[in-house]
C-alpha positions in Angstrom: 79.7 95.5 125.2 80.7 95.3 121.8 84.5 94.7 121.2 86.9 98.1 121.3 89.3 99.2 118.3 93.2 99.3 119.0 92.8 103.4 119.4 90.3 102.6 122.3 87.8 105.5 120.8 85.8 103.2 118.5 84.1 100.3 118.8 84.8 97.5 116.1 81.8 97.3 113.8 80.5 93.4 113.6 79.8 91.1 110.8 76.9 89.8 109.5 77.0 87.0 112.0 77.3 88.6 114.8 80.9 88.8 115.6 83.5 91.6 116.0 85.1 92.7 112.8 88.4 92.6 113.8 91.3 93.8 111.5 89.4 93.3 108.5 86.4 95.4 109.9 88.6 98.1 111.0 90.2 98.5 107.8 86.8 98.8 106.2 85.8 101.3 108.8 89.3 103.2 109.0 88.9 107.0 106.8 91.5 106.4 104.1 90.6 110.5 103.2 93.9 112.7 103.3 94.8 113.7 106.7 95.5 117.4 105.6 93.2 119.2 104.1 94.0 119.9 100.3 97.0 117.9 99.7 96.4 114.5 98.8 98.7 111.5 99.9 100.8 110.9 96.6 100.8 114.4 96.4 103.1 114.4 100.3 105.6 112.2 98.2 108.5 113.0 96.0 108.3 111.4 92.4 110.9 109.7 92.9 109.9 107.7 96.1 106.7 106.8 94.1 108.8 105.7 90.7 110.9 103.7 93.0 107.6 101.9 95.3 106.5 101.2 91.9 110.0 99.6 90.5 109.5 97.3 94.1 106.2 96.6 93.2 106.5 95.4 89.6 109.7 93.3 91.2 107.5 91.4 93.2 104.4 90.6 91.3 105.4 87.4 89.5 103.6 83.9 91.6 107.0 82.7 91.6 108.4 85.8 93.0 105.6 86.1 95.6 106.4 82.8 96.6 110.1 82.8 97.2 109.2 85.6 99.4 107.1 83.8 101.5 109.6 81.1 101.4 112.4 83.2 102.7 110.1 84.9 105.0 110.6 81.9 107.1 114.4 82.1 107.1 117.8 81.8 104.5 117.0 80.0 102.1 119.9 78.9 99.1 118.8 78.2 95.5 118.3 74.4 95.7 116.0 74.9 98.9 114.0 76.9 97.1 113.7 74.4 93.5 113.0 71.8 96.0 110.2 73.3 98.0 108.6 75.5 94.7 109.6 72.8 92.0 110.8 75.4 89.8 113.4 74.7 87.5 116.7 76.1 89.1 117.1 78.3 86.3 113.6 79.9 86.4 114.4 80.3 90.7 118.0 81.6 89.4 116.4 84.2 87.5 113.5 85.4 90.0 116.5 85.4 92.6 118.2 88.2 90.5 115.3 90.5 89.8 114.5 90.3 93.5 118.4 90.7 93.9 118.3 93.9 91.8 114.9 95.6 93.0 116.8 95.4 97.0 114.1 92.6 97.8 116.8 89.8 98.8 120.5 89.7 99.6 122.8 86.8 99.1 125.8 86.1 100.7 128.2 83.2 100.1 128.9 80.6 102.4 131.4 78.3 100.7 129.9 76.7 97.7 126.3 77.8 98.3 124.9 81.0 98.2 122.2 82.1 101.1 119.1 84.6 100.5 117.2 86.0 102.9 115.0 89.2 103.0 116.5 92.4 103.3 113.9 93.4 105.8 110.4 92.7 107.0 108.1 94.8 104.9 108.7 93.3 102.4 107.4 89.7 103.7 104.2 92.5 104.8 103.5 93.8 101.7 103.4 90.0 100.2 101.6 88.7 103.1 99.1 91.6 102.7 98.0 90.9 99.0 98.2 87.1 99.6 95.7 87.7 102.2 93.6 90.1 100.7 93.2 88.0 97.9 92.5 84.8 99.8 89.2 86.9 101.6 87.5 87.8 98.5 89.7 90.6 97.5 88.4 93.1 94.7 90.7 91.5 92.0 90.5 88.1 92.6 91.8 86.1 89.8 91.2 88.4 87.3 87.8 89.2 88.4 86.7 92.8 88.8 83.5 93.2 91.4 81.0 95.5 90.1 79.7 98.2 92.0 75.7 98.2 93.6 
């Protein structure tokens, strides 16, 4: 019996090789059409909203932005945590911090002579994870690289 989808109404289509899809194969398989006929998705949202999920957006794609996110995905992390375990200058880190600080991607909050950053919430770390992740299985931009169509 071939493997069910989360919704329980659909199976999950298999790979090449045999094995269930999984997430990957239901995200191929999901209908991304509009749920409502005639109105498309960006058309649901208020300018705004989109102007702003695109001011987030640019915030986080820099590598050494994407990476402090990952970093503080695991936990606080201050400034010198973060030179140590990227080996970026503390500057360059410094600077990142406060474009992530300024887009309402990180907070920091003093503790005597140190200042700790985490995330301001968890879909953030998602949306890094996501691309990071689509990019590692042979995503359509990889590197630079634009797949043509058959």
């Amino acid at each position: 019996m071939p493997p069910v989808s989360p919704d329980a109404a659909t199976p999950v289509p298999e790979r090449p090789d045999g094995r269930a899809g999984g997430v990957t194969a239901l995200a191929d398989a999901h209908d991304h059409a509009p749920r409502e006929l005639g109105t498309s998705t960006a058309a649901r949202h208020a300018a705004g909203t989109l102007t702003s999920a695109g001011d987030l957006l640019r915030a986080l794609a820099a590598p050494v932005r994407i990476a402090i996110v990952l970093q503080l995905r695991e936990g606080e992390r201050c400034v010198h945590e973060l030179v140590d375990a990227l080996a970026v200058a503390q500057p360059l880190i410094s600077q990142h911090l406060r474009v992530l600080k300024s887009a309402g991607v990180v907070h920091g909050e003093r503790h005597g002579r140190e200042v700790m950053y985490r995330l301001v919430d968890e879909h953030l770390a998602h949306i890094v994870v996501d691309a990071v992740t689509h990019v590692e299985e042979g995503g359509s931009a990889v590197r630079g690289e634009h797949r043509e169509e058959a």
